[in-house]
PAZASE-825173 format. One record per residue (C-alpha): x, y, z. Coordinates in pm, 1 decimal. Layout:
# PAZASE-825173
{x=X | y=Y | z=Z} $
...
This chain:
# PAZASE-825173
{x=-1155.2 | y=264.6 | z=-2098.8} $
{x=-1315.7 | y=549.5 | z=-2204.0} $
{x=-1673.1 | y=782.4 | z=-2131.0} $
{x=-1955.6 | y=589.1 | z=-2036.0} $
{x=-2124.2 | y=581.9 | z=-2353.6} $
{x=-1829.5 | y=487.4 | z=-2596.3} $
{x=-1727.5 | y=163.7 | z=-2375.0} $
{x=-1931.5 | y=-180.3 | z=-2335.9} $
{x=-1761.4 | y=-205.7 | z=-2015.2} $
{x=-1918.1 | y=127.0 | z=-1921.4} $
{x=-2247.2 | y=72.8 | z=-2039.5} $
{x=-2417.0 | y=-84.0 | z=-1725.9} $
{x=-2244.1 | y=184.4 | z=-1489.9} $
{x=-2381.0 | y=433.0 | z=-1646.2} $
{x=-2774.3 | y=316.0 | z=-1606.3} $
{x=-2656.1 | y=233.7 | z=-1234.2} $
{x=-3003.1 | y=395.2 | z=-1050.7} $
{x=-2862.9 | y=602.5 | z=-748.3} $
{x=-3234.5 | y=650.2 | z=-675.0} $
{x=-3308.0 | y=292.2 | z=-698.7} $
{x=-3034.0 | y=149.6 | z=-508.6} $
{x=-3094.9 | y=401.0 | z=-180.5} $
{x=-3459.9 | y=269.8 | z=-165.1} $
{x=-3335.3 | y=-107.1 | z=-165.3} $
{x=-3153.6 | y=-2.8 | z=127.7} $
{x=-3423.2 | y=181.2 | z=269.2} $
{x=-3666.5 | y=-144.5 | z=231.6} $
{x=-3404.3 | y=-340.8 | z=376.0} $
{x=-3326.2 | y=-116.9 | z=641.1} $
{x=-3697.0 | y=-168.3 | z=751.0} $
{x=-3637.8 | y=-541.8 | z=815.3} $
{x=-3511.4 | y=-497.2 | z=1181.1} $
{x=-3493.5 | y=-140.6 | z=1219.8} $
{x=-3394.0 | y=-43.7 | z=1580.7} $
{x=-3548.9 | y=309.5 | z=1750.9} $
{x=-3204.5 | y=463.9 | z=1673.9} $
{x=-3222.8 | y=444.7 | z=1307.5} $
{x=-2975.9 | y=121.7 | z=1240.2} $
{x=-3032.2 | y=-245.2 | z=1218.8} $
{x=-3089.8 | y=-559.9 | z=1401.2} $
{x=-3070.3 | y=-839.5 | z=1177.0} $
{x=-2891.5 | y=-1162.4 | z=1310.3} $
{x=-2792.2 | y=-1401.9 | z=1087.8} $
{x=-3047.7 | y=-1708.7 | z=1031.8} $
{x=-3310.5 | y=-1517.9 | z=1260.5} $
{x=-3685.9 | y=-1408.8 | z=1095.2} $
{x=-3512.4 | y=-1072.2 | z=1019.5} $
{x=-3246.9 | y=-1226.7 | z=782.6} $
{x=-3522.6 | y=-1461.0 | z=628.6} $
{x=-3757.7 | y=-1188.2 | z=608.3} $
{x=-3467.3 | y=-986.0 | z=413.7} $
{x=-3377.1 | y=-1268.3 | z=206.1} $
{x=-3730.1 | y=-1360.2 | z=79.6} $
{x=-3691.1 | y=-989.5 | z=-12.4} $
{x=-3406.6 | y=-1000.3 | z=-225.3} $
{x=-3560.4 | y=-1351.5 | z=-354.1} $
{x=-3882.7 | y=-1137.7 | z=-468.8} $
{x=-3660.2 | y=-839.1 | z=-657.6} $
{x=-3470.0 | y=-1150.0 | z=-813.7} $
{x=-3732.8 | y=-1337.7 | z=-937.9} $
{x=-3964.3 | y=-1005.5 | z=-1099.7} $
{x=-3672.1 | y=-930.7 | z=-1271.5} $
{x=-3628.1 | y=-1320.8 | z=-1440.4} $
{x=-3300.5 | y=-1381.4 | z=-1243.4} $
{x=-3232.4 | y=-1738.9 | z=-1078.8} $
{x=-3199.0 | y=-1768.6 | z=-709.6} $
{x=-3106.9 | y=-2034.2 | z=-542.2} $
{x=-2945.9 | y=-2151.0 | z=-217.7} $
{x=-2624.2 | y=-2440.7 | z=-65.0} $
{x=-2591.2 | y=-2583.8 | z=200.1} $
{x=-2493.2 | y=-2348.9 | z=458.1} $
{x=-2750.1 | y=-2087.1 | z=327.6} $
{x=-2582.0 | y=-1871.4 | z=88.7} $
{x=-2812.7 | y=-1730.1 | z=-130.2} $
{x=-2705.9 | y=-1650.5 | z=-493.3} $
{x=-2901.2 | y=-1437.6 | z=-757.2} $
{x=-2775.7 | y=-1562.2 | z=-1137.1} $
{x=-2785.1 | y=-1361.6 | z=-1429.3} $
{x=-2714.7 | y=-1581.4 | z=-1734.0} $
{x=-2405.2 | y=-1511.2 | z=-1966.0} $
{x=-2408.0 | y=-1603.7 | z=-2326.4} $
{x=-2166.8 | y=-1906.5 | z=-2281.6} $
{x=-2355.6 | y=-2138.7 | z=-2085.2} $
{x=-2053.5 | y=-2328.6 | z=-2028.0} $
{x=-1870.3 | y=-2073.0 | z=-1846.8} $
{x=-1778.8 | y=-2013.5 | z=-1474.6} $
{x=-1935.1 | y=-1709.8 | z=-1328.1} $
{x=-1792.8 | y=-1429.0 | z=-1202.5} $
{x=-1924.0 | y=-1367.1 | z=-794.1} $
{x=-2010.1 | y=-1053.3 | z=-636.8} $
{x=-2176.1 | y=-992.5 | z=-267.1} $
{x=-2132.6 | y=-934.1 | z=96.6} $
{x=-2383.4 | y=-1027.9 | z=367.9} $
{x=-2682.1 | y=-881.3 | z=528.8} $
{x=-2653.2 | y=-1024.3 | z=862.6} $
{x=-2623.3 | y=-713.3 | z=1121.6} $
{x=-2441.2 | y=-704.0 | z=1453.5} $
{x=-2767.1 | y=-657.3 | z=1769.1} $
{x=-2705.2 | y=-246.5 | z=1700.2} $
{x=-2557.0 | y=-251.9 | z=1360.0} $
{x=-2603.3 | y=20.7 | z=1108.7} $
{x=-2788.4 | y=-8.2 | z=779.1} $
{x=-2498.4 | y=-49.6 | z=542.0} $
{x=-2261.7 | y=-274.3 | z=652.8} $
{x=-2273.9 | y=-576.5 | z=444.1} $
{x=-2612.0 | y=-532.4 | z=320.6} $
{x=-2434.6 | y=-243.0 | z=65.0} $
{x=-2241.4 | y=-533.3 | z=-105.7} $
{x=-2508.0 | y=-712.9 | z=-181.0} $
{x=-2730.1 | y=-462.5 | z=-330.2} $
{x=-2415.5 | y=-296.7 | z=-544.0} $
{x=-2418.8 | y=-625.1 | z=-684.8} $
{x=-2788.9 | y=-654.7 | z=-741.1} $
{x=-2805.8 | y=-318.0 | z=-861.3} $
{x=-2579.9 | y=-386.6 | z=-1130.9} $
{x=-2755.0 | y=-715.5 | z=-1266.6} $
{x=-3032.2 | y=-440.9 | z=-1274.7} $
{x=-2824.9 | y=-173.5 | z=-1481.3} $
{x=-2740.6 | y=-453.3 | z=-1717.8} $
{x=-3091.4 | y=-548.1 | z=-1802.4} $
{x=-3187.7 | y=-151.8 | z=-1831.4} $
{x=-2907.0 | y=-153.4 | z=-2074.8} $
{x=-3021.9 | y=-508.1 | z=-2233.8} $
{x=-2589.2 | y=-574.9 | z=-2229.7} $
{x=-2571.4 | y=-969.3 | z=-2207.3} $
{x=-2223.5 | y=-1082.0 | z=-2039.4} $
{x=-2023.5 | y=-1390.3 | z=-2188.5} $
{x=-1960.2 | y=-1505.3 | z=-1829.0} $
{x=-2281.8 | y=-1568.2 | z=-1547.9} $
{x=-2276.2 | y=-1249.1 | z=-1299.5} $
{x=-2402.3 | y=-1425.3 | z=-965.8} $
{x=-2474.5 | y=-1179.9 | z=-623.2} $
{x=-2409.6 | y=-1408.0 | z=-375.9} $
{x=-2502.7 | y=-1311.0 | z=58.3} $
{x=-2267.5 | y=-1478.9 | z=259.3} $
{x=-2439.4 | y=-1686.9 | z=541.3} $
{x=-2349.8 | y=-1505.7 | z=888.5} $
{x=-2035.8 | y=-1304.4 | z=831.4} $
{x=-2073.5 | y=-1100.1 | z=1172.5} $
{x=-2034.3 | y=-1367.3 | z=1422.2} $
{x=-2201.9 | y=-1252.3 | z=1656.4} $
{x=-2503.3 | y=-1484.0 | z=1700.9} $
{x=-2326.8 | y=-1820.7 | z=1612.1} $
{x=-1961.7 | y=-1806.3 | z=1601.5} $
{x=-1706.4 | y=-1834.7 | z=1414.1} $
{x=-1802.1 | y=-1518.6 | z=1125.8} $
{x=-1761.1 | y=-1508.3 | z=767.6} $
{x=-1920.9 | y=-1870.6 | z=838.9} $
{x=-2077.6 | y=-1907.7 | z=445.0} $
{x=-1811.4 | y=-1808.4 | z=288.9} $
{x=-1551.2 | y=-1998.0 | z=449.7} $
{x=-1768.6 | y=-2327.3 | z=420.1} $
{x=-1846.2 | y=-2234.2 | z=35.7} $
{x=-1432.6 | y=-2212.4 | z=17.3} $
{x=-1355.2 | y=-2516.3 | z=176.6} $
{x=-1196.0 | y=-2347.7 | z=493.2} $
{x=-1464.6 | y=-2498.5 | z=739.1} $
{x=-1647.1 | y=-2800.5 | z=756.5} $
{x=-1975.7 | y=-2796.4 | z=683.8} $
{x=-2107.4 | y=-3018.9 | z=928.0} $
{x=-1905.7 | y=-2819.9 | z=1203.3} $
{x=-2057.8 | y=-2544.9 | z=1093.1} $
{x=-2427.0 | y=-2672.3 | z=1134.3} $
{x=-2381.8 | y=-2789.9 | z=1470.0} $
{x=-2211.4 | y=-2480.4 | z=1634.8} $
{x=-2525.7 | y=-2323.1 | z=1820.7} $
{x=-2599.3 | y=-1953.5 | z=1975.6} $
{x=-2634.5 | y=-1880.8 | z=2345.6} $
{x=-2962.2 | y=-2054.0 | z=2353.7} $
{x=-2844.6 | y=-2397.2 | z=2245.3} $
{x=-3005.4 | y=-2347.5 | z=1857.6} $
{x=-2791.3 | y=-2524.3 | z=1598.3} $
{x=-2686.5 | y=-2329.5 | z=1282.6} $
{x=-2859.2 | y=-2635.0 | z=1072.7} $
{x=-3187.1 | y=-2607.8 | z=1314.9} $
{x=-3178.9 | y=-2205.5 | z=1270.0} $
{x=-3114.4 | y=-2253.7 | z=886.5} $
{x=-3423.0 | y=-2521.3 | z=841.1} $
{x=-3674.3 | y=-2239.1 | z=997.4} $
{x=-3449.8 | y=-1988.5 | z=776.6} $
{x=-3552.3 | y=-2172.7 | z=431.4} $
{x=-3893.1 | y=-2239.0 | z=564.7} $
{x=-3975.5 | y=-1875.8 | z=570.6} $
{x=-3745.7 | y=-1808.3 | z=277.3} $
{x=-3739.7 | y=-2128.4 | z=92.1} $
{x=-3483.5 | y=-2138.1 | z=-216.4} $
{x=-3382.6 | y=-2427.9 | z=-455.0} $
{x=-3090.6 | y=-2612.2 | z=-397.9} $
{x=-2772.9 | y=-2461.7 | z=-595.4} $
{x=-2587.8 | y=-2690.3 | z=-834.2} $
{x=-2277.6 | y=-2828.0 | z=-760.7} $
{x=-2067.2 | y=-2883.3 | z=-473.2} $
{x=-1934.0 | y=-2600.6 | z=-245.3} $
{x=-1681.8 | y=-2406.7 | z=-392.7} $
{x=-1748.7 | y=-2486.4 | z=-732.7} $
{x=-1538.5 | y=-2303.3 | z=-976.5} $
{x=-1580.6 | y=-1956.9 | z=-1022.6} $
{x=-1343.0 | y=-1731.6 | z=-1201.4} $
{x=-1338.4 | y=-1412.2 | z=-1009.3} $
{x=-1471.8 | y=-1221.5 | z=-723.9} $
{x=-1589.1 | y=-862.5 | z=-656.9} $
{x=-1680.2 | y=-743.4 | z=-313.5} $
{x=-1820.2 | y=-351.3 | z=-259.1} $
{x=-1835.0 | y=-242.8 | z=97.3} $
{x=-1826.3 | y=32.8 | z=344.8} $
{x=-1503.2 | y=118.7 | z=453.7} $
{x=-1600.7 | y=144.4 | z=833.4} $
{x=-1290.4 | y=385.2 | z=891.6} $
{x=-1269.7 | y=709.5 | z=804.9} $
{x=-934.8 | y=732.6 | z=570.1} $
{x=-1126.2 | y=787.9 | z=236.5} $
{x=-1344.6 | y=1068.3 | z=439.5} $
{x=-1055.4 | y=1231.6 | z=559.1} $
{x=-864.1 | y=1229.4 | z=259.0} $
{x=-1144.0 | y=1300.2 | z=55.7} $
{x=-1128.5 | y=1031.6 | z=-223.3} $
{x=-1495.3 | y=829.9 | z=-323.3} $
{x=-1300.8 | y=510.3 | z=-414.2} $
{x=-1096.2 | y=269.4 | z=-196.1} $
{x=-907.8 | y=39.3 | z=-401.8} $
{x=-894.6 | y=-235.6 | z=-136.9} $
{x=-491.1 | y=-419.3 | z=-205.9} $
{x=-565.4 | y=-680.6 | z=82.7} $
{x=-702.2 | y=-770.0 | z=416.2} $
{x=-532.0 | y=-801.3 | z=735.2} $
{x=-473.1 | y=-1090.9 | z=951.6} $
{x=-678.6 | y=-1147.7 | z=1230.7} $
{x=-676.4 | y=-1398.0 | z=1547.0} $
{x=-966.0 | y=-1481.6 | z=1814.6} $
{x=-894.9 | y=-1608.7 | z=2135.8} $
{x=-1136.1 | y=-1726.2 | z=2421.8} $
{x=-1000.5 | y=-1732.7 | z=2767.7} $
{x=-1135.1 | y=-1885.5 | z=3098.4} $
{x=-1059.8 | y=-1796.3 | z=3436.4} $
{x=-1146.3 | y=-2016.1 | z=3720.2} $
{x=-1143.7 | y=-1905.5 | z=4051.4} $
{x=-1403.5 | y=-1970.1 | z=4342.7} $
{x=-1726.2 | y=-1833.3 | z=4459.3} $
{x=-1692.1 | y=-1667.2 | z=4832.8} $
{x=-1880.4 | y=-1419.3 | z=5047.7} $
{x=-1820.0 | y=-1059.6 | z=5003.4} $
{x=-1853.3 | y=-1008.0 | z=5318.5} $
{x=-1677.5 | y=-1230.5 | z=5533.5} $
{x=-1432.5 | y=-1362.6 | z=5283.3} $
{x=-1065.6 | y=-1190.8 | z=5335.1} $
{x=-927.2 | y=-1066.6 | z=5022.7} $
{x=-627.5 | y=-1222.4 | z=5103.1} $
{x=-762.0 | y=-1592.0 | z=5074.1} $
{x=-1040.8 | y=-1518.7 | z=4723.3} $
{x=-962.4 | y=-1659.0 | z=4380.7} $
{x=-1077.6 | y=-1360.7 | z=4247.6} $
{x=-1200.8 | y=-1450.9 | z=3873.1} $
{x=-1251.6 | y=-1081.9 | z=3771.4} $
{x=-965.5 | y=-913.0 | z=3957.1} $
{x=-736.7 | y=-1172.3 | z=3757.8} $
{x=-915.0 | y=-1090.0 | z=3446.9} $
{x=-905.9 | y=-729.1 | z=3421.1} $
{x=-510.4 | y=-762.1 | z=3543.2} $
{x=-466.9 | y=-1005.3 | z=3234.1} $
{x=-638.3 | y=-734.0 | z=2997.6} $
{x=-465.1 | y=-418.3 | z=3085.8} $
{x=-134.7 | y=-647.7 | z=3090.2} $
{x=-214.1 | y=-716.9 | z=2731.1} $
{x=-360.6 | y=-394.0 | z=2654.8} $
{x=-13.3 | y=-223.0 | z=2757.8} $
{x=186.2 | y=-500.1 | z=2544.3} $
{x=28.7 | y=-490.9 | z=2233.7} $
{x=83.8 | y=-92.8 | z=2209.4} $
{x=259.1 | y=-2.1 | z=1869.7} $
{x=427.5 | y=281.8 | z=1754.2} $
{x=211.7 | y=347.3 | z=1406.4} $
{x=-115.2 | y=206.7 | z=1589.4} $
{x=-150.3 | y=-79.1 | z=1321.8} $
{x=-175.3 | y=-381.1 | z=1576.6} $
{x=-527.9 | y=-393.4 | z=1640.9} $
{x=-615.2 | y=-543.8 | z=2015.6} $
{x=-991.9 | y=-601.6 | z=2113.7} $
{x=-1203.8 | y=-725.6 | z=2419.4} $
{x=-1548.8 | y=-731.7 | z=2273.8} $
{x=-1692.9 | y=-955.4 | z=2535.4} $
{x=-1678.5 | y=-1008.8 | z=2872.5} $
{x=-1855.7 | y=-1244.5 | z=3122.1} $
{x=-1907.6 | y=-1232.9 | z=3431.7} $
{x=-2038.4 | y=-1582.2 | z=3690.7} $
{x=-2271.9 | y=-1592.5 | z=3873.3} $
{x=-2296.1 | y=-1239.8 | z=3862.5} $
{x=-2423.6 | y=-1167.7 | z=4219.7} $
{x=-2306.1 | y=-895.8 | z=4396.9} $
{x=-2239.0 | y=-1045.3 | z=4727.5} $
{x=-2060.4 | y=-1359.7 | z=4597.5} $
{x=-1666.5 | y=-1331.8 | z=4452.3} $
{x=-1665.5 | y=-1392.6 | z=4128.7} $
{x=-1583.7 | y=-1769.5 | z=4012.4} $
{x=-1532.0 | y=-1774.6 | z=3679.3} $
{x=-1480.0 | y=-1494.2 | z=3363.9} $
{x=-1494.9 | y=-1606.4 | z=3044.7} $
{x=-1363.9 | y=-1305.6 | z=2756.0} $
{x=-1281.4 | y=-1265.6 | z=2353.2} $
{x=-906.6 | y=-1119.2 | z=2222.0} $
{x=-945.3 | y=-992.8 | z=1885.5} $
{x=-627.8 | y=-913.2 | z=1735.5} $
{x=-556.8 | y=-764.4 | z=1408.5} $
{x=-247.6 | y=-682.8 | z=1190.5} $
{x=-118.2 | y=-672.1 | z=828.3} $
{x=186.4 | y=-890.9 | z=942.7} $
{x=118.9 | y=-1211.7 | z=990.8} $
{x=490.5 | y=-1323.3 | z=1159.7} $
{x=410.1 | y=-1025.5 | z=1428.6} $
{x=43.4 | y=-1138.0 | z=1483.4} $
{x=217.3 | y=-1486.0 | z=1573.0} $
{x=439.2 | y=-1311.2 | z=1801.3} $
{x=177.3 | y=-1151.4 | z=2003.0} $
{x=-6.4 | y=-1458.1 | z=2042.3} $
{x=276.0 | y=-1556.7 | z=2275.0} $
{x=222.5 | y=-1252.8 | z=2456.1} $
{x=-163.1 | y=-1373.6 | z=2547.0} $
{x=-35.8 | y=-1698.7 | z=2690.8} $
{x=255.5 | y=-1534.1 | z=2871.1} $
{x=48.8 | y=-1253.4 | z=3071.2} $
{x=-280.8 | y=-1441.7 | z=3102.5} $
{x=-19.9 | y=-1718.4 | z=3277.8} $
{x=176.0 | y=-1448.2 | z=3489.0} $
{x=-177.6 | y=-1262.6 | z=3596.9} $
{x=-366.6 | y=-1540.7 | z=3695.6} $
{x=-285.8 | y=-1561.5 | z=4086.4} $
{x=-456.7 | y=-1786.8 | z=4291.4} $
{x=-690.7 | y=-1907.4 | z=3999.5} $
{x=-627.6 | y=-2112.8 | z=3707.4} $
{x=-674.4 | y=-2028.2 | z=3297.0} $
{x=-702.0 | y=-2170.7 | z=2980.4} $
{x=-679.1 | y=-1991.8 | z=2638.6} $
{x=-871.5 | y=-2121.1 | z=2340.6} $
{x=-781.2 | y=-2068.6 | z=1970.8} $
{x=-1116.2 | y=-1959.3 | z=1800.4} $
{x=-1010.6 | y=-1878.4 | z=1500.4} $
{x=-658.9 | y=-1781.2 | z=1306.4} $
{x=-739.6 | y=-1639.9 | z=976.1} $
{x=-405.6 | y=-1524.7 | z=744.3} $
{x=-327.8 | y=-1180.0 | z=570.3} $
{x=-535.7 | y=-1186.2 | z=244.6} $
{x=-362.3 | y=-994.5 | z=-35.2} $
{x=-560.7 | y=-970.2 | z=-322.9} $
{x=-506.5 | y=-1055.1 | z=-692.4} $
{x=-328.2 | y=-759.1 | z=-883.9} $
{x=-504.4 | y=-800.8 | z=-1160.4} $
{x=-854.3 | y=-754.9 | z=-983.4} $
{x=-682.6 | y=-462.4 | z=-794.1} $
{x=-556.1 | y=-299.8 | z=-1166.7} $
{x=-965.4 | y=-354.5 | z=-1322.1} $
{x=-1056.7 | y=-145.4 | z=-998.5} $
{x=-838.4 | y=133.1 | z=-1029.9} $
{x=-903.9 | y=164.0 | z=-1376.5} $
{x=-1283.7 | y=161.2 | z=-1371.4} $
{x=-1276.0 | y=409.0 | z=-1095.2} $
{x=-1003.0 | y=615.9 | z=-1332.7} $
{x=-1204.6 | y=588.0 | z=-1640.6} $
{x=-1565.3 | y=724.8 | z=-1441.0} $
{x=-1329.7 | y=1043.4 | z=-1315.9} $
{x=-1384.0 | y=902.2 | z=-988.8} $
{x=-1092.8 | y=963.2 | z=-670.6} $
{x=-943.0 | y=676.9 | z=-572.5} $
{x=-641.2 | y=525.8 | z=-291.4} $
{x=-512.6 | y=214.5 | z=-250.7} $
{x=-563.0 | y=71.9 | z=74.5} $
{x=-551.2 | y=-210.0 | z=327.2} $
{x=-852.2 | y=-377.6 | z=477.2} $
{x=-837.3 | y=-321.1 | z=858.5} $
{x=-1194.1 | y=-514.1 | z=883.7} $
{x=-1198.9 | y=-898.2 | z=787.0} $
{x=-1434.6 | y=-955.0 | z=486.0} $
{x=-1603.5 | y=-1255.8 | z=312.5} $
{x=-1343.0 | y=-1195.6 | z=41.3} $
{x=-1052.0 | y=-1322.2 | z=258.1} $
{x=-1226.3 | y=-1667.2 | z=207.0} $
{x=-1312.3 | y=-1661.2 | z=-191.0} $
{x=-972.3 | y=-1524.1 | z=-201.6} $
{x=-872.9 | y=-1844.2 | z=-194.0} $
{x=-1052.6 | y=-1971.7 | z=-489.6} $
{x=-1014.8 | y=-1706.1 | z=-746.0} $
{x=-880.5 | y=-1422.2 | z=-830.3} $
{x=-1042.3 | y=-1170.5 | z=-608.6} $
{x=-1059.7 | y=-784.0 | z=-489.5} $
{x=-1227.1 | y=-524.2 | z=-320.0} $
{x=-1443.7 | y=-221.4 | z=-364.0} $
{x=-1451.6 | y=58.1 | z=-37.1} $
{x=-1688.2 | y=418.2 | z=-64.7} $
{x=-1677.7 | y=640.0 | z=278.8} $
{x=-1906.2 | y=608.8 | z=576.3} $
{x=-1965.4 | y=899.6 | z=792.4} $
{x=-1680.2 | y=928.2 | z=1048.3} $
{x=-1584.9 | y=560.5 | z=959.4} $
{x=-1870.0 | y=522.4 | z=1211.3} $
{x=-1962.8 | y=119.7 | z=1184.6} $
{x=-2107.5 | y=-192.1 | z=1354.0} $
{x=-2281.2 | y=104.8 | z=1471.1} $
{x=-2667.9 | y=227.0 | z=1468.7} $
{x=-2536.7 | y=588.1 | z=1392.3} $
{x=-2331.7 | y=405.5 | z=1066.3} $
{x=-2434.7 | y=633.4 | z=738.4} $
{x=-2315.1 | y=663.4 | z=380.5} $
{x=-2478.4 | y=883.4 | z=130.5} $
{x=-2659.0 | y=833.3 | z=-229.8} $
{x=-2434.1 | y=938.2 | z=-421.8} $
{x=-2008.0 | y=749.4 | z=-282.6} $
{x=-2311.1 | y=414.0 | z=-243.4} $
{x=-2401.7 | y=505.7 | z=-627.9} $
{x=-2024.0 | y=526.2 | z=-721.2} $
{x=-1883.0 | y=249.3 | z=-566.0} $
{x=-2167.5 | y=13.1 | z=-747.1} $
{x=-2039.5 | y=236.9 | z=-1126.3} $
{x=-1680.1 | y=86.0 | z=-1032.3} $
{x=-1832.2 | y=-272.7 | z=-917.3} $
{x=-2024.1 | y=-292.0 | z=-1266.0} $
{x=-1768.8 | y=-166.6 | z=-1502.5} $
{x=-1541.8 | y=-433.8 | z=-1328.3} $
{x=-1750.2 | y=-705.3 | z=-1348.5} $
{x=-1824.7 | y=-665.0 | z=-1672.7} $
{x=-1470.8 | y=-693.9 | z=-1771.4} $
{x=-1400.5 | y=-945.1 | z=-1559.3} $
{x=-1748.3 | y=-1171.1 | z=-1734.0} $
{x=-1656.9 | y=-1084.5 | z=-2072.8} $
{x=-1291.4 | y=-1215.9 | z=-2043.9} $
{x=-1245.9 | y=-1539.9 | z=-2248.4} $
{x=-1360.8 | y=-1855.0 | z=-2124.9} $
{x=-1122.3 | y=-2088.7 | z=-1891.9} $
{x=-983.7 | y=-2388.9 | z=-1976.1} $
């Protein structure tokens, strides 16, 4: 590759609108903007249909196609010139965690739009469709389990599991996703799920703070670690405060907290690569005169190494067995996703779009899961990273600047474009 102007490749980078994409996510940020400056958008709620008749409106002014499946992805299409081609897929998701920050996600998906926009400016057609595709609910947190779209588009879940799981008030996905298009409405996508595509493109935050402290504008994302989610129950039995000895409770919490610093101790490493979280944490009924009955909490664990994340799985069962005392406990697989690596290919057109607009660059893992893990499955797929402040994320504080947002989505174009002018599959 060479400069911007002598390279077709290069052509829609260099009309990418740094001014233009920070007021998308300025618009966006609006649609569930907390009093501390970041974002409450949960996926399927008026927020995420309000921000996805958004995108809908930019779409259709500027002549692309949008349309929708059946677990809500929504795709913006930009024709190629070979209307018998598979496209080439780019997004993230703009679903929020309750205090998320204004980038996370959202960023991937207008990169992506941003560069169907830089290709019209520069009137470049593609051989290959370019489709920006937001993932239905990749945080998680209001219906579980995350990444939900994508791994439903890729075959990994069904669908019809999918539309029945329901959030803490008992709404289904499928109930939350009818009110969703009813607010937002979209035309029904052609083809089934996980219809062939022939590559995939992701830009994203990096929510840590490696490229910040190293001081390179490009992460050339190589893979995505494992990650496993358990949900464990501890029974024990309401008592009196008061009256009860502590010698006779079944103590939910006190067996609880025992399990996690057991497994907070055990699942210490060296290099601080195993990643273990409790996110959540409840507590019944929650009085403060009555011993607590039951305690219901999420493991997170995370770690390149798939054969060592199985290991410490037995570790889980093993202290939450040996810490239960007097009550009983039950661990539930949630979810066991594998290490993603990516395709070396997409990972080579990265680093060498980055190279060729003088950007820095570093390969590097994925410590986050990402909606790529999932499309990773279906075609060759890779990553694009740019700093955040700190590697501050899932965060309201979470911030990024004009500029790394601006030169992560000159790297997404000039790989797309490669990637939709390549010749046509078989």
């Amino acid at each position: 590759m060479a400069g911007a102007g002598g390279s077709p490749d290069l052509a829609a980078a260099s009309r990418i609108s740094e001014t233009r994409l920070w007021q998308r996510h300025m618009e966006m940020a609006a649609i569930g903007a907390t009093a501390k400056g970041g974002v409450n958008r949960q996926a399927l709620s008026e927020e995420d249909a309000r921000a996805r008749a958004l995108l809908a409106g930019w779409a259709t002014s500027r002549g692309f196609a949008v349309s929708t499946d059946a677990i809500g992805n929504l795709f913006v299409r930009r024709e190629g010139s070979d209307k018998g081609a598979r496209p080439i897929l780019t997004g993230s998701h703009m679903d929020t965690q309750p205090t998320g920050g204004r980038f996370d996600g959202i960023y991937g998906v207008l990169a992506g739009f941003e560069v169907l926009e830089a290709l019209e400016d520069a009137g470049q057609p593609t051989r290959r469709p370019i489709e920006v595709v937001a993932w239905t609910n990749e945080e998680g947190n209001r219906f579980t389990p995350g990444a939900m779209g994508s791994a439903v588009f890729a075959g990994y879940y069904p669908l019809e599991t999918m539309l029945a799981a329901k959030d803490a008030a008992g709404v289904t996905v499928g109930q939350a996703l009818a009110e969703t298009l009813r607010i937002a409405p979209a035309p029904l996508r052609p083809g089934a799920p996980g219809a062939a595509i022939d590559g995939y493109v992701e830009a994203h935050i990096e929510q840590g703070p490696r490229l910040e402290d190293t001081g390179h504008t490009i992460g050339v994302v190589t893979m995505i670690q494992g990650q496993r989610r358990f949900l464990v129950d501890v029974h024990g039995e309401e008592a009196h405060s008061g009256t009860t000895p502590r010698a006779a409770r079944k103590d939910a919490l006190l067996a609880a907290v025992d399990m996690v610093a057991a497994l907070s101790r055990a699942t210490m490493d060296d290099e601080d690569t195993l990643r273990f979280t409790v996110g959540r944490f409840e507590v019944r009924p929650g009085s403060p005169s009555t011993v607590p009955s039951h305690v219901q909490f999420m493991i997170d664990l995370r770690h390149p190494d798939d054969k060592l994340l199985d290991a410490t799985v037995m570790r889980i069962h093993e202290a939450v067995e040996r810490h239960r005392g007097r009550c009983t406990a039950k661990v539930t697989k949630v979810s066991a996703v594998p290490a993603t690596p990516f395709a070396p290919p997409v990972i080579d057109l990265v680093r060498e779009s980055a190279a060729a607009l003088g950007l820095s660059h570093m390969d590097m893992p994925s410590g986050a899961g990402h909606d790529a893990m999932h499309i990773a499955r279906l075609c060759p797929t890779g990553m694009v990273f740019v700093p955040c402040l700190r590697g501050v994320s899932h965060n309201e504080a979470e911030s990024a600047t004009p500029a790394d947002l601006a030169a992560g989505a000159r790297v997404l174009a000039a790989a797309l474009v490669r990637l939709a002018d390549q010749e046509r599959s078989k």
